[in-house]
N, C-alpha and C positions, 0 to 999 in steps of 0.2 A: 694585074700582071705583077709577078717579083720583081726585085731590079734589084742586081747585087754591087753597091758599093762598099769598096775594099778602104779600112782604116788602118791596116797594119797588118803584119804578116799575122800574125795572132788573132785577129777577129776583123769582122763583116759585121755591119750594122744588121740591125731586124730589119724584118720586113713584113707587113700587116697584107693577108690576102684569108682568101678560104678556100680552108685545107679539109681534103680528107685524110683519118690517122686509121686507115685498115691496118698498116705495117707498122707502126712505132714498135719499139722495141721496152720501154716500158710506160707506162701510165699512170698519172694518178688524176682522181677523179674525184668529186664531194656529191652527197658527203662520205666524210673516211675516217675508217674507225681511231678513234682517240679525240673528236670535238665535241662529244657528245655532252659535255659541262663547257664548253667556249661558248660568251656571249658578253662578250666585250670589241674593244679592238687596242688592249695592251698587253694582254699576252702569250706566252709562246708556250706551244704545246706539238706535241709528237703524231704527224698522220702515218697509219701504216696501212698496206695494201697491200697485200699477198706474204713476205717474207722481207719486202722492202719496208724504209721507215724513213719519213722529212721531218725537218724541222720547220712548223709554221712558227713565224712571230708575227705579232699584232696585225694577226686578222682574224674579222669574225665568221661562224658558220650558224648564228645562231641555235646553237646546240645541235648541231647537224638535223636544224630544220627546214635548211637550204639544200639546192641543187647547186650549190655553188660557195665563193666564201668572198668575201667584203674588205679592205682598207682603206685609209686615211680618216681624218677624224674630224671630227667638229671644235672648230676655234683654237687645235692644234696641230702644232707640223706631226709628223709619222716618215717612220722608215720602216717598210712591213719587207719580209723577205719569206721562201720558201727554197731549204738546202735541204739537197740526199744528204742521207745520213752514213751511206754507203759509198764507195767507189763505183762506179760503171766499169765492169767486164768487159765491155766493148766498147769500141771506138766509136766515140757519138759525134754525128757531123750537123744534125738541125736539132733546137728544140724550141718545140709549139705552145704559146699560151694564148687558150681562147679566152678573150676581154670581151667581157660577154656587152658590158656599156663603159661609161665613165664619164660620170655627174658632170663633171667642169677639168674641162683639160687645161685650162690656165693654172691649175691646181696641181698640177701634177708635174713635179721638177724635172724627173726622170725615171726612166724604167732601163733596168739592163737585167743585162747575163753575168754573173762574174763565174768563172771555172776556174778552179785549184785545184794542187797535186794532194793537199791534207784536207780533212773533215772541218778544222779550226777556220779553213782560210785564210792562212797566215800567207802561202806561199802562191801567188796569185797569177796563172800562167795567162791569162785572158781577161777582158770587160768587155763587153758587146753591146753598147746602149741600139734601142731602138730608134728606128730613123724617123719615126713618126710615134706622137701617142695620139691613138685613138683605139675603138672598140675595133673587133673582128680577131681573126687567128693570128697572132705574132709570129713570125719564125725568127729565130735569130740562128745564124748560120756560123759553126766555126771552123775557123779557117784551117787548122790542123787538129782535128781529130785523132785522139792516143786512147788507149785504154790506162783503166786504174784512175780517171780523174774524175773529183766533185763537183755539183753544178749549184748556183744558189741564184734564185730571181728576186732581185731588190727593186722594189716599189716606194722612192722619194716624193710622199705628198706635204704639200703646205696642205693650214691648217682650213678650214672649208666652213659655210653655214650649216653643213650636214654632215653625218656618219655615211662611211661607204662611200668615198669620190670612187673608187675603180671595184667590179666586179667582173673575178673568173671563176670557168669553171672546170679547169682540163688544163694539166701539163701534159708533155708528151716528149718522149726521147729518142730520137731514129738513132740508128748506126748509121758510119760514114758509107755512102752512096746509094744509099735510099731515101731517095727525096719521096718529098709528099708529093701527092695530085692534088690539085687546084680541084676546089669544084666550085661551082658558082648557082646560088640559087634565087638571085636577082630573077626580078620580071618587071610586067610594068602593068597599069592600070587597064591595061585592053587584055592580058595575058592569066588575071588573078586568078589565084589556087583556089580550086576548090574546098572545104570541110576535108573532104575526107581527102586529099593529096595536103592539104596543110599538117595534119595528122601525120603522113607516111613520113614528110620531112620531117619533123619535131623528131618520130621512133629514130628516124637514122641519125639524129646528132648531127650533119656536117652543115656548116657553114650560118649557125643560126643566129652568129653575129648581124650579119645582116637583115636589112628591113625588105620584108617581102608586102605585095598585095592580098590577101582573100576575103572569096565573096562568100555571100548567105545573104540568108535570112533572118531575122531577128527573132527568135525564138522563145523567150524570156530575158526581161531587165530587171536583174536585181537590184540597182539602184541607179538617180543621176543626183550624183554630189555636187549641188551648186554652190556650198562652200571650196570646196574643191575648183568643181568649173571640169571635173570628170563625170565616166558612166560607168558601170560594167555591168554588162550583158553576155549572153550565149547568142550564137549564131550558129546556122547548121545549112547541110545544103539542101536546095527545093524540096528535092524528094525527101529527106529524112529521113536515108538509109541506114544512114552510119552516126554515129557520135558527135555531137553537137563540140563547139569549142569556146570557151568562157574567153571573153576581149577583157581586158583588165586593166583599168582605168586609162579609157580610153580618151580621148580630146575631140575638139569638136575640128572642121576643116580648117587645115592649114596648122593644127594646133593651138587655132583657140581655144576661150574655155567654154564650155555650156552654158548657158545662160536660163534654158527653160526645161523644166522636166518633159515638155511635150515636144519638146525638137525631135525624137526618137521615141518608135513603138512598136510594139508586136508585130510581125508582119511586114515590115521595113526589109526593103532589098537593099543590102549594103557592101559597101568594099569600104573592108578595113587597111593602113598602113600601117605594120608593126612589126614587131619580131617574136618569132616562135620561141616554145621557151615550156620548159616544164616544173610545176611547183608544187611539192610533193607527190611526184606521181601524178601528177594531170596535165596535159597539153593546155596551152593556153595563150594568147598573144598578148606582150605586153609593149609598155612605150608607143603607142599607136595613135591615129588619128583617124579620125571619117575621110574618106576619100570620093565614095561617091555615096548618096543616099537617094533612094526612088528615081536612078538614071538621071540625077544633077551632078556635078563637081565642083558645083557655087554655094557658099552656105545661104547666101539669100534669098534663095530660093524653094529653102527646105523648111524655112522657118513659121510656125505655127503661134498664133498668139494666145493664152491665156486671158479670159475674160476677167477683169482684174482691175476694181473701181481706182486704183491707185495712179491708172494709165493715161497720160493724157493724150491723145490721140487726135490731129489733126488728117486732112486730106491734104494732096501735095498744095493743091490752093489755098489754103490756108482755114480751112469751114473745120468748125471740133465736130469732132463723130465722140458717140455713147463706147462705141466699140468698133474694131478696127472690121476694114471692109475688106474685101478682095481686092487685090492689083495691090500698089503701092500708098502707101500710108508712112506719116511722122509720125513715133513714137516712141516721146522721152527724149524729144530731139533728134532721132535715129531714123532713116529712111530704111523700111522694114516691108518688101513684099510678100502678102499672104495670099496662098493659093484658094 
């Protein structure tokens, strides 16, 4: 739900929900033309979309080989911003930024709105900090809406162990009295999308901040990175009508990590938790976990053991086995049931 608290007559704090932008009034979107040579995250450069043009500073698009653009940085602070480079013609009353995730929010000082009467931002009619940082659609709501004014979104990270604490991927500017629609594409583990409605949501773009359910089948695994302690695989639905969807380093339940290449395999009936999400052109879910695998929701019960002299392997009574049995067994210390 929104919830509009009022800081001044001037500005309304954000508000984090998911929106659909059928109506905005203008758009910008990655990637966009002019980051076509960005692949840093120090410097500023010109995005333009139709006849409109922003000024990005220090964020990355990986040479616009992202669906999206990236700041804050490794082992230093950042102040990344995104300003029209134009006035708004119209009186703009919401603007949306979808926060597609973001790495570590203790890292992240503050996120606002600032709107000026000049391009420079000298003359500062507004600041709208958001009321919360996390992932999903921001709106930040202003309080008096005029035409002719500039809009710039400033992004304060401390410095992080990683490149890219925050990723978006969608501004969006209503005019005064057209609010957004909420949509909501939450579900839950009895309810998960199918392949091909996982698919339909990704095409419509709304609300893919959020961590959805879907099931399939395990179709192919192209790899399980135990250095990592991820997997990624294609899933698709029973019948295999329609278009399989690649899970992209996915986690094992609860977000552990992997531990055996044969925890997962072909054939596998699985519910993924993740978020929808497109990477150059391909559907795909990423940040996810196992949720359910062969009708369990326990990881210990899905676990399969590798024959593996290196194992030492006792029975719950204490007698060493060659290799591990059916039912419950210690190994490596670990109380480990094989089906």
């Amino acid at each position: 739900m929104v919830k509009t608290l009022r800081f001044s007559l001037l500005a309304i704090v954000a508000m984090v929900c998911n929106v659909a932008f059928a109506d905005a009034y203008k758009t910008l979107k990655f990637p966009a033309q002019g980051g076509e040579k960005i692949n840093g995250y120090t410097d500023a450069w010109t995005a333009t979309q139709g006849t409109d043009t922003w000024t990005i500073a220090n964020f990355n698009t990986y040479q616009n080989g992202w669906t999206y653009i990236k700041c804050g940085r490794k082992n230093n602070a950042s102040v990344a911003s995104i300003a029209t480079n134009f006035a708004m013609d119209k009186a703009i009353g919401n603007v949306m930024v979808t926060v597609d995730k973001i790495l570590a929010t203790d890292k992240v000082n503050s996120i606002s709105l600032v709107v000026a009467s000049d391009a420079a931002f000298n003359t500062v009619v507004a600041t709208i900090p958001a009321s919360s940082i996390e992932a999903g659609d921001m709106q930040f709501k202003v309080a008096e809406p005029k035409a002719g004014l500039y809009y710039k979104l400033v992004f304060d990270c401390a410095g992080h162990s990683a490149n890219g604490i925050i990723q978006l991927s969608k501004v969006q500017y209503f005019e005064e009295g057209n609010e957004p629609e909420i949509v909501d594409i939450s579900n839950t583990l009895e309810t998960a999308y199918t392949v091909a409605k996982a698919h339909e949501l990704t095409a419509a773009g709304e609300g893919l901040a959020t961590k959805v359910y879907v099931k399939g089948v395990i179709t192919n695994i192209k790899e399980v990175a135990l250095q990592y302690g991820n997997a990624e695989f294609t899933i698709n639905d029973a019948d295999a009508a329609g278009e399989g969807m690649v899970v992209f380093r996915c986690n094992w339940f609860e977000g552990a990590k992997f531990t055996s290449e044969n925890q997962i395999k072909v054939g596998d009936e699985i519910i993924v938790y993740g978020k929808l999400d497109v990477y150059q052109g391909d559907h795909q879910i990423t940040s996810g976990q196992v949720a359910m695998l062969n009708g369990s929701t326990t990881a210990i019960e899905n676990v399969e053991v590798a024959n593996d002299s290196k194992q030492v392997i006792y029975t719950i009574g204490g007698q060493q086995l060659k290799k591990a049995q059916k039912g419950l067994n210690i190994i490596n210390g670990k109380k480990v049931i094989v089906k």
